[in-house]
mmCIF file of the N, C-alpha and C atoms, coordinates in Angstrom:
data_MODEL
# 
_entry.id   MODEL 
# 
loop_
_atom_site.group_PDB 
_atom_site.id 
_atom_site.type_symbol 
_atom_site.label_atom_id 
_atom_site.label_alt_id 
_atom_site.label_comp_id 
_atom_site.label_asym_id 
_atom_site.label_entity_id 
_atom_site.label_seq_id 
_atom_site.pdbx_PDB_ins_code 
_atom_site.Cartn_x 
_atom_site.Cartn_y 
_atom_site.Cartn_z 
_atom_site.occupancy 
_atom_site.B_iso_or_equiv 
_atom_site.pdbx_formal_charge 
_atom_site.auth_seq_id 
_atom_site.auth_comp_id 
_atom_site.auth_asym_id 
_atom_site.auth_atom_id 
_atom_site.pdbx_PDB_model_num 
ATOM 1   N N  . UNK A 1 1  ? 71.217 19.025  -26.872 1.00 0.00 ? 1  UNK A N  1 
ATOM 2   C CA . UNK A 1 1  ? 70.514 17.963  -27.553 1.00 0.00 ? 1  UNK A CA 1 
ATOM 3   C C  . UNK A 1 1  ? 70.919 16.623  -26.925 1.00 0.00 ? 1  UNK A C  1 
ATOM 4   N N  . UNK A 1 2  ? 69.991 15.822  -26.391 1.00 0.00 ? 2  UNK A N  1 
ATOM 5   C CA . UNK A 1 2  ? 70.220 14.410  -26.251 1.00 0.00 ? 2  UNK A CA 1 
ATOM 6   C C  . UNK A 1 2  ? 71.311 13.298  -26.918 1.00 0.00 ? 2  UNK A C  1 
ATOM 7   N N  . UNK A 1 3  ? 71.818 13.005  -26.451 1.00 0.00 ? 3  UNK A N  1 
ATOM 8   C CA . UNK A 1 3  ? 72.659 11.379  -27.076 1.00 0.00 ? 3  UNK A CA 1 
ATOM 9   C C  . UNK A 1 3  ? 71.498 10.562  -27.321 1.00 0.00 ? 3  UNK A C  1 
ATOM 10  N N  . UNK A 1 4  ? 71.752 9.739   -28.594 1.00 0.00 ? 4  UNK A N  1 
ATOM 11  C CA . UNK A 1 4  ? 70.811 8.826   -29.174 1.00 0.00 ? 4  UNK A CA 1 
ATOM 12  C C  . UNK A 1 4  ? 71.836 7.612   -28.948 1.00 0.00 ? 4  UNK A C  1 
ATOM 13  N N  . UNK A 1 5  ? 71.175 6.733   -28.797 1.00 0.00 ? 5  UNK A N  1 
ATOM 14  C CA . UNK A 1 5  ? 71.889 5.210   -28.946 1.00 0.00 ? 5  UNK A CA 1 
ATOM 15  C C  . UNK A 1 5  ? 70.998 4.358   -29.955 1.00 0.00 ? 5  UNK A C  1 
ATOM 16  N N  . UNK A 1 6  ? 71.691 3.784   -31.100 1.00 0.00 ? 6  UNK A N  1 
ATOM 17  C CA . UNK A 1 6  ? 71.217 2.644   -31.966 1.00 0.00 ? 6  UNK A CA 1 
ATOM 18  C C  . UNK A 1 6  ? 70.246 1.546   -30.987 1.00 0.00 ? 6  UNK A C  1 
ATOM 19  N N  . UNK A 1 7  ? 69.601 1.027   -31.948 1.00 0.00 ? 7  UNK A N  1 
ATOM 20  C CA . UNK A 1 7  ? 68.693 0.074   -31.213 1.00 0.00 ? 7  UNK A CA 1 
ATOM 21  C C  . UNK A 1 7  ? 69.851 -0.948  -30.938 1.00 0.00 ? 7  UNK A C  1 
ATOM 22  N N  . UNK A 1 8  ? 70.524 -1.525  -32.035 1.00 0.00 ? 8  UNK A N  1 
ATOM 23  C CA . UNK A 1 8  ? 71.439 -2.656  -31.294 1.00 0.00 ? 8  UNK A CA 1 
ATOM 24  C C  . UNK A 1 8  ? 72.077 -2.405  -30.219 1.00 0.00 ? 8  UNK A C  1 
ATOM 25  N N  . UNK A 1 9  ? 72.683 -1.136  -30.327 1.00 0.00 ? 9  UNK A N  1 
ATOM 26  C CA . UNK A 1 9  ? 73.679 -1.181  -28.926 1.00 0.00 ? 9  UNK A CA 1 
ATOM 27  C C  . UNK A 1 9  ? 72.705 -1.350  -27.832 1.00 0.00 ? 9  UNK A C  1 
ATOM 28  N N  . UNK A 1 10 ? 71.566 -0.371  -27.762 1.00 0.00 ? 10 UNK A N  1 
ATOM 29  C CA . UNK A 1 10 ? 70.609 -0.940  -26.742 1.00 0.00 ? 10 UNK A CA 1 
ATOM 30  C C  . UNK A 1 10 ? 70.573 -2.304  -26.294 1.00 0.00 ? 10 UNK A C  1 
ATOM 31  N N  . UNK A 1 11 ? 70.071 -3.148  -27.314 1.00 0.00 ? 11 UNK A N  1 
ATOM 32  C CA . UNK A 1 11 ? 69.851 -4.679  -27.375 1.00 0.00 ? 11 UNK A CA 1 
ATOM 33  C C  . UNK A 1 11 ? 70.721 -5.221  -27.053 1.00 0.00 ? 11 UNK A C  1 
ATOM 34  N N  . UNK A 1 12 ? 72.300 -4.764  -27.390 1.00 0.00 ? 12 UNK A N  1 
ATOM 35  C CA . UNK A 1 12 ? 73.366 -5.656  -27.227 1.00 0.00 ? 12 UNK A CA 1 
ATOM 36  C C  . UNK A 1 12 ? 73.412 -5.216  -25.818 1.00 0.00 ? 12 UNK A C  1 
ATOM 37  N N  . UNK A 1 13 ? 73.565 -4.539  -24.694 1.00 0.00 ? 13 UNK A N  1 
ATOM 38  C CA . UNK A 1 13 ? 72.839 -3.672  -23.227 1.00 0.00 ? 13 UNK A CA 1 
ATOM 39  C C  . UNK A 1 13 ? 72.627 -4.565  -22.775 1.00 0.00 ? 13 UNK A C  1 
ATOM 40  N N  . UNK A 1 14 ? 71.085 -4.846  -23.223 1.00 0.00 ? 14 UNK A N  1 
ATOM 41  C CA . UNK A 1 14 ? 69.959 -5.860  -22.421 1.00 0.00 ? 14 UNK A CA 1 
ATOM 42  C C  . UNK A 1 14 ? 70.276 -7.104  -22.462 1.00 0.00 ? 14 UNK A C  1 
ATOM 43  N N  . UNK A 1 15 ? 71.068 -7.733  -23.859 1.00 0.00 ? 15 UNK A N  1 
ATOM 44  C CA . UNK A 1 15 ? 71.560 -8.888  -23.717 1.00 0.00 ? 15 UNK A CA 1 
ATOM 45  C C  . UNK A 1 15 ? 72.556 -9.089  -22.785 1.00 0.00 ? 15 UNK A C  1 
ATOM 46  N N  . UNK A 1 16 ? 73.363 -8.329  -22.547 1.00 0.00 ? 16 UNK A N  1 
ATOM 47  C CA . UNK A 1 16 ? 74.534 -9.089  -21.654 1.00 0.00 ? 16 UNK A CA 1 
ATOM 48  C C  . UNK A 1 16 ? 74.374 -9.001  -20.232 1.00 0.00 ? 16 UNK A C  1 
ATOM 49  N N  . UNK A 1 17 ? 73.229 -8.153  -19.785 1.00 0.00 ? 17 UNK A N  1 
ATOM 50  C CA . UNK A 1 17 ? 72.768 -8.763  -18.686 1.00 0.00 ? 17 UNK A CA 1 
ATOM 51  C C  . UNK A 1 17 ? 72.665 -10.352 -18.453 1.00 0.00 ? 17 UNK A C  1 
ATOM 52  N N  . UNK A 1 18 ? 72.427 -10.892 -16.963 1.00 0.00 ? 18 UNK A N  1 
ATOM 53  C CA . UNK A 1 18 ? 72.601 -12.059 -16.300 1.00 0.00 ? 18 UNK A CA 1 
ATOM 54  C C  . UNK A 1 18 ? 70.976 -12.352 -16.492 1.00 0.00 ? 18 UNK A C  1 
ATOM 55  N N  . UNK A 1 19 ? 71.063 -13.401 -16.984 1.00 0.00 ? 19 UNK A N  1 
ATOM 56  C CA . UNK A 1 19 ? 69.515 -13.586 -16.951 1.00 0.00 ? 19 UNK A CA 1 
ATOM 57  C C  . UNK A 1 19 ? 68.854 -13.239 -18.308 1.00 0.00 ? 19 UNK A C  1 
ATOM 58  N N  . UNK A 1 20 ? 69.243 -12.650 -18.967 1.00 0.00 ? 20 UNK A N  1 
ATOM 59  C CA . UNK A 1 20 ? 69.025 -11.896 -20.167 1.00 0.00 ? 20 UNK A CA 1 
ATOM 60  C C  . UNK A 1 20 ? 67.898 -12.631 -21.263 1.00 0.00 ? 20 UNK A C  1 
ATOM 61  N N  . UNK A 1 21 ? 68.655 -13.787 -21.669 1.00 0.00 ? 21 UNK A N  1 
ATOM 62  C CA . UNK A 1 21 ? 68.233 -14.856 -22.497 1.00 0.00 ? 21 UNK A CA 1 
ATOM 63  C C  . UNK A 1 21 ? 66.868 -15.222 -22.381 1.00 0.00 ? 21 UNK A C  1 
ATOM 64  N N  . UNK A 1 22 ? 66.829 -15.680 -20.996 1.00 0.00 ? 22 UNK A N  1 
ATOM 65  C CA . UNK A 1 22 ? 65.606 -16.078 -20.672 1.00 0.00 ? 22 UNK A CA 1 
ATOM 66  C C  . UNK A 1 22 ? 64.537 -14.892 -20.566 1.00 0.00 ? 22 UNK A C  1 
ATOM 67  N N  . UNK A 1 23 ? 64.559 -13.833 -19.982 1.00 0.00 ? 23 UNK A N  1 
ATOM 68  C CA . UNK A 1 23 ? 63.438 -12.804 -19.677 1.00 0.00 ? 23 UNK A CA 1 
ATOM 69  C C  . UNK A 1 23 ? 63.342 -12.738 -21.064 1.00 0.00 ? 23 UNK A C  1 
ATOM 70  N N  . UNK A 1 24 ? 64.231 -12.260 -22.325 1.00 0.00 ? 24 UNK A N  1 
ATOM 71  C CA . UNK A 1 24 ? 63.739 -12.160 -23.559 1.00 0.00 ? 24 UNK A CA 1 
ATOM 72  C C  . UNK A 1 24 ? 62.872 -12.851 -24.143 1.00 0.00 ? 24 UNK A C  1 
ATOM 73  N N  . UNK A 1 25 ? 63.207 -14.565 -23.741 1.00 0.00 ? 25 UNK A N  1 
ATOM 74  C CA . UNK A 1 25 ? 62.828 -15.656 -24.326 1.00 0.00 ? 25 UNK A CA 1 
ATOM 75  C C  . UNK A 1 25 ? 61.002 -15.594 -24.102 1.00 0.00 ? 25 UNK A C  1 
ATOM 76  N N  . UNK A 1 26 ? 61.259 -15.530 -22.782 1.00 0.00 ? 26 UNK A N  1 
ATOM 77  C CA . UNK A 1 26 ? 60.025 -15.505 -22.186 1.00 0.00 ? 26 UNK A CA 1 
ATOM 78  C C  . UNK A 1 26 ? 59.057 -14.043 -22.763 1.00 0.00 ? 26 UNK A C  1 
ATOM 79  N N  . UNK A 1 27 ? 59.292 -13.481 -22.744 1.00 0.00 ? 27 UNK A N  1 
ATOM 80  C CA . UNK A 1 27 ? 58.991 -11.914 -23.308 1.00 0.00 ? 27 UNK A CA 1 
ATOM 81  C C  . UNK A 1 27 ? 58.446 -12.361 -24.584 1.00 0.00 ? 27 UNK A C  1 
ATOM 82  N N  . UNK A 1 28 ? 58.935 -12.546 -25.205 1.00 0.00 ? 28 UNK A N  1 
ATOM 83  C CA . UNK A 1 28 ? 58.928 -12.592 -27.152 1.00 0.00 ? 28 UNK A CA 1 
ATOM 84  C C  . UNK A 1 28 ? 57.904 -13.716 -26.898 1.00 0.00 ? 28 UNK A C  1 
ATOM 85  N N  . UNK A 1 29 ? 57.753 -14.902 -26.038 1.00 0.00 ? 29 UNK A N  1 
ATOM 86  C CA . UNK A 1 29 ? 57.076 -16.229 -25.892 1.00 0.00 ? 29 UNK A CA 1 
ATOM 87  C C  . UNK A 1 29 ? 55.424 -15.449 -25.692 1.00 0.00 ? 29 UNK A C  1 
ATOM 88  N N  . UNK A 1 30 ? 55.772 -14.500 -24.875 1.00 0.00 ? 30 UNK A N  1 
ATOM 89  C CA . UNK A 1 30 ? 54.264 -13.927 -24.337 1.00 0.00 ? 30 UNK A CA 1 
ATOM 90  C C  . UNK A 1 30 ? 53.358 -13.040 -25.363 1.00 0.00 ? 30 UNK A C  1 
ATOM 91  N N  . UNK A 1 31 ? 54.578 -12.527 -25.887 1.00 0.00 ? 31 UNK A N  1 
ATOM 92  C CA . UNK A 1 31 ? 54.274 -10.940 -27.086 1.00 0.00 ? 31 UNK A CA 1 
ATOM 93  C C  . UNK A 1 31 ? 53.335 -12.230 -28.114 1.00 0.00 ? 31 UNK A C  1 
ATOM 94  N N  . UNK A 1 32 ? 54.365 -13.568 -28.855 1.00 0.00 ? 32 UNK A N  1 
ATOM 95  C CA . UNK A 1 32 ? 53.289 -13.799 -29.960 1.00 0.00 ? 32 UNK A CA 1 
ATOM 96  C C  . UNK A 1 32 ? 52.082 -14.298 -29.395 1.00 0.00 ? 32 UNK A C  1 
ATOM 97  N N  . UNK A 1 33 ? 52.066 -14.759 -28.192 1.00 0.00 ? 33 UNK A N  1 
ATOM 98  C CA . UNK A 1 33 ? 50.828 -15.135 -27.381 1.00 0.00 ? 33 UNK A CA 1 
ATOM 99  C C  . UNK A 1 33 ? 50.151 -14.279 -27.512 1.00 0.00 ? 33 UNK A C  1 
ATOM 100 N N  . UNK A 1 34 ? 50.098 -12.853 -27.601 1.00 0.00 ? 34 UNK A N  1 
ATOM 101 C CA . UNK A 1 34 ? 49.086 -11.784 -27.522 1.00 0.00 ? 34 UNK A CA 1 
ATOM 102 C C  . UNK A 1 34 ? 48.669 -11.640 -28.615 1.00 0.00 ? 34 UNK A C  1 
ATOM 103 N N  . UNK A 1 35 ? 49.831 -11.566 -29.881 1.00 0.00 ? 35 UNK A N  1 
ATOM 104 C CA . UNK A 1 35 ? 49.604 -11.620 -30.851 1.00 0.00 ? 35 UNK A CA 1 
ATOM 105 C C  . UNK A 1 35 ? 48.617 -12.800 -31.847 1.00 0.00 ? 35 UNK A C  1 
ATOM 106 N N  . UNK A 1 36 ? 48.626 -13.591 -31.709 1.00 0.00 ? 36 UNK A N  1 
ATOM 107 C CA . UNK A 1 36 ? 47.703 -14.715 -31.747 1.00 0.00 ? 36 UNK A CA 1 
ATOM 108 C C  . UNK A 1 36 ? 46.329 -14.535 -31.116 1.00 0.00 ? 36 UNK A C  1 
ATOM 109 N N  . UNK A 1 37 ? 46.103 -14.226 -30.144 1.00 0.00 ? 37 UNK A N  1 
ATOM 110 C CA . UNK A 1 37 ? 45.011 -14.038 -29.471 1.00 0.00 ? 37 UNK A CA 1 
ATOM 111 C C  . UNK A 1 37 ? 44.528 -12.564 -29.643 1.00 0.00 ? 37 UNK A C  1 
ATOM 112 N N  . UNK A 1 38 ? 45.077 -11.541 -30.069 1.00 0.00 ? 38 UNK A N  1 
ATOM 113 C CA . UNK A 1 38 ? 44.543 -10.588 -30.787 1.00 0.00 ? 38 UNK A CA 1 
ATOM 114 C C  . UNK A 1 38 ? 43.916 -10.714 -32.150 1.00 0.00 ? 38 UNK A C  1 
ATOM 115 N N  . UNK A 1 39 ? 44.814 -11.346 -32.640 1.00 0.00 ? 39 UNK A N  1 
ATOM 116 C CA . UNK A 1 39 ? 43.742 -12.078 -34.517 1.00 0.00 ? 39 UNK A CA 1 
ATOM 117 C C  . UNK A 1 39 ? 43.172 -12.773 -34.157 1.00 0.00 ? 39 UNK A C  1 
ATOM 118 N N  . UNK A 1 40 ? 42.905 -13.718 -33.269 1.00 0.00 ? 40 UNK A N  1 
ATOM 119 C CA . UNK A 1 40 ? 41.796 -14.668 -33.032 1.00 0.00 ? 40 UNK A CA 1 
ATOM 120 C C  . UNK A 1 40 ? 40.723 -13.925 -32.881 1.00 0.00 ? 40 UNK A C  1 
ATOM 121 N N  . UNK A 1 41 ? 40.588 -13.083 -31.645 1.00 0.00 ? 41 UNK A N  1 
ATOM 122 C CA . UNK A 1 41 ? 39.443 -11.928 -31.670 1.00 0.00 ? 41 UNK A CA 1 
ATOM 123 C C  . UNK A 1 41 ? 39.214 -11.401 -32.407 1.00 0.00 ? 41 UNK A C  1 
ATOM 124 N N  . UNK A 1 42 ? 39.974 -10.739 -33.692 1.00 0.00 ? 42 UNK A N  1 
ATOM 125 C CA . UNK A 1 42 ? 39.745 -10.042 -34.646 1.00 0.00 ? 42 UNK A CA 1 
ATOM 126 C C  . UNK A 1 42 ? 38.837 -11.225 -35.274 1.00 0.00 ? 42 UNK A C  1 
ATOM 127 N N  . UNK A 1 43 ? 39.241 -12.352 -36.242 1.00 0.00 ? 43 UNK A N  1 
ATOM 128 C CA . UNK A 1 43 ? 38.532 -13.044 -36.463 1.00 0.00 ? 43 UNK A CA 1 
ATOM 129 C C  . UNK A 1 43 ? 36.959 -13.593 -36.022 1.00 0.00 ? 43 UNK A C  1 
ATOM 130 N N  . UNK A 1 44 ? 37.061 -13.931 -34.592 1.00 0.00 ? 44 UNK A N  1 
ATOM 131 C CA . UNK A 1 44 ? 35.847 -14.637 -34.121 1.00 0.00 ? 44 UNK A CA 1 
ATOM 132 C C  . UNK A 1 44 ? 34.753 -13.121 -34.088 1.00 0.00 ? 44 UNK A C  1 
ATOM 133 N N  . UNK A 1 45 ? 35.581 -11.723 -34.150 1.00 0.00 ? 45 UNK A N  1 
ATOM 134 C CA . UNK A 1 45 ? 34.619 -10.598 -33.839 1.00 0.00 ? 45 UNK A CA 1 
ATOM 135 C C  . UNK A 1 45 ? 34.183 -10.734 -35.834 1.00 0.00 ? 45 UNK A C  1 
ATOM 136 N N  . UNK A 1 46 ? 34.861 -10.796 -36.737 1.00 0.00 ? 46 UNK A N  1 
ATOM 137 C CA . UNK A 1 46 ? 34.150 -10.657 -37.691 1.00 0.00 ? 46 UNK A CA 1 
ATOM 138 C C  . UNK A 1 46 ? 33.037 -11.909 -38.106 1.00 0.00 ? 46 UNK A C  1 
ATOM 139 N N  . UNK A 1 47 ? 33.585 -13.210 -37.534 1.00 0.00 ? 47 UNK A N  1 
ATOM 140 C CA . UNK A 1 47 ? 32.760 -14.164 -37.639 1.00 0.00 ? 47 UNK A CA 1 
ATOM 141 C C  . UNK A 1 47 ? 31.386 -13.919 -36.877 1.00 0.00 ? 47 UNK A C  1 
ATOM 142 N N  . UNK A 1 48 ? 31.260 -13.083 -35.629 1.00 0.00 ? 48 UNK A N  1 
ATOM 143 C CA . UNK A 1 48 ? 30.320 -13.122 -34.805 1.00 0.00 ? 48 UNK A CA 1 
ATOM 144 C C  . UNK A 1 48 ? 28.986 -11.436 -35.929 1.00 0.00 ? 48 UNK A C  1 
ATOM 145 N N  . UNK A 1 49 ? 30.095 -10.941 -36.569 1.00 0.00 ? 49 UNK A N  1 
ATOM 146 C CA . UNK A 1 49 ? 29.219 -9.549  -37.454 1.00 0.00 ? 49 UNK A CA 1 
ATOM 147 C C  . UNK A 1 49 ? 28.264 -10.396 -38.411 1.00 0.00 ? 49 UNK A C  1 
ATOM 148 N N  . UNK A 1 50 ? 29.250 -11.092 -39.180 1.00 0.00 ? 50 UNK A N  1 
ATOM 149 C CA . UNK A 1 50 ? 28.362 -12.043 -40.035 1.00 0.00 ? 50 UNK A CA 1 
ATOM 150 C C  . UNK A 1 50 ? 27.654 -12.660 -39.795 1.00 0.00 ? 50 UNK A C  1 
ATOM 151 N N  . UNK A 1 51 ? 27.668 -13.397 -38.569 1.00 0.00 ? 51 UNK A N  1 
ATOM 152 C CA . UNK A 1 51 ? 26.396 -14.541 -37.819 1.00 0.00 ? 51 UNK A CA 1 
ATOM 153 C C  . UNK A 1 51 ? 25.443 -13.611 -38.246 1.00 0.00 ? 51 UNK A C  1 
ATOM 154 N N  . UNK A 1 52 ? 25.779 -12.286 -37.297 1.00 0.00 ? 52 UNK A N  1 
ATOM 155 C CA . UNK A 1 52 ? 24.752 -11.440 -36.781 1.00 0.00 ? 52 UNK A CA 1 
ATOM 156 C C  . UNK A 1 52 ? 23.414 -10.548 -38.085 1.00 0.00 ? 52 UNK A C  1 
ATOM 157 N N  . UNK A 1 53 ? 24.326 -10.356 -38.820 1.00 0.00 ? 53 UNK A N  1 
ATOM 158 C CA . UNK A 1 53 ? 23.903 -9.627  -40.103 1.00 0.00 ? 53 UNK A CA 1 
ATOM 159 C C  . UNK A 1 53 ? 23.203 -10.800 -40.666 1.00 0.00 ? 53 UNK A C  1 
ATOM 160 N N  . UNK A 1 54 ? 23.152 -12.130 -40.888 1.00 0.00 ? 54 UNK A N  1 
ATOM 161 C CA . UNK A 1 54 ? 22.579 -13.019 -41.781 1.00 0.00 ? 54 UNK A CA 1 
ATOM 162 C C  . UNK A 1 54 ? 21.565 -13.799 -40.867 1.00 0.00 ? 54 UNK A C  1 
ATOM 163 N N  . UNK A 1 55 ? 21.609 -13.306 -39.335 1.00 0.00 ? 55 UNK A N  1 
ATOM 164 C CA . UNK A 1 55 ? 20.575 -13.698 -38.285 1.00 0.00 ? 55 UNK A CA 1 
ATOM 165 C C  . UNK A 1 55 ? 19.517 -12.557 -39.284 1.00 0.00 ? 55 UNK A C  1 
ATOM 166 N N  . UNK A 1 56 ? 20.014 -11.133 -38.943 1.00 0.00 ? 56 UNK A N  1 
ATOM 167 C CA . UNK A 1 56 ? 18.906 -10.199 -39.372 1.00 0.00 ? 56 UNK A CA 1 
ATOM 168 C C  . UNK A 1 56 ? 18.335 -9.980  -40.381 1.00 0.00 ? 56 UNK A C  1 
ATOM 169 N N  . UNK A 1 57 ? 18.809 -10.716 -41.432 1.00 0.00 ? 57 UNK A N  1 
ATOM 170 C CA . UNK A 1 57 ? 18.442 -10.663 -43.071 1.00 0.00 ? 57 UNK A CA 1 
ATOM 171 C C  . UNK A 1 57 ? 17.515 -11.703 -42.913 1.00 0.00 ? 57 UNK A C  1 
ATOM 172 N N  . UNK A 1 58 ? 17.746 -12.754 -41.884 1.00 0.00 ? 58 UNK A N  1 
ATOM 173 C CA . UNK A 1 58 ? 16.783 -14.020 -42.254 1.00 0.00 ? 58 UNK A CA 1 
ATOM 174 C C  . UNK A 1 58 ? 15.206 -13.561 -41.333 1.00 0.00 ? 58 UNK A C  1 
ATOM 175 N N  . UNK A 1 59 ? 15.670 -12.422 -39.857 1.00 0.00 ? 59 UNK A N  1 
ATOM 176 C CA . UNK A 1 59 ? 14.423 -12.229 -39.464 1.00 0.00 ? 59 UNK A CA 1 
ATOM 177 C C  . UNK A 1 59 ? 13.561 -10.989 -40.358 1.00 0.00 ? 59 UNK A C  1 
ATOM 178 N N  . UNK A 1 60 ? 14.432 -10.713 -41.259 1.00 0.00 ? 60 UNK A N  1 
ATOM 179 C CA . UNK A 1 60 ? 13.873 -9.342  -41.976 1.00 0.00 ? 60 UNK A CA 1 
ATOM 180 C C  . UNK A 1 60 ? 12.988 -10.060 -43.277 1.00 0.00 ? 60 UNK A C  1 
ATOM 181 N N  . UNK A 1 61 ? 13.824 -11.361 -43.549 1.00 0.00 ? 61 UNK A N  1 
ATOM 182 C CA . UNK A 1 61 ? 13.167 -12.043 -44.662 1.00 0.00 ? 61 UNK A CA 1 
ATOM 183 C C  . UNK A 1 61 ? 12.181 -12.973 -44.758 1.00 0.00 ? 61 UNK A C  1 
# 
């Protein structure tokens, strides 16, 4: 059976690398960037259903 390692000890790993701080910094900087711009799309895609549906109710009406 495999050795498991805790997530911290992992983390505490990656942190004490040279350089560490920053690639994280930068990392986590990019991740909520995606994150943000994934709900934005989510959003502008439900804003764009509704346009769309009340375009077709008005050519249906």
């Amino acid at each position: 059976m495999p050795s498991t390692k805790s997530y911290q000890q992992l983390h505490e790993q990656v942190a004490a690398r040279p350089g560490a701080a920053l690639r994280l910094a930068k990392l986590r900087k990019r991740t909520l960037m995606k994150v943000r711009l994934f709900k934005l799309c989510g959003w502008l895609g439900n804003r764009l259903a509704t346009i769309t549906d009340r375009k077709r109710q008005d050519d249906r009406g």
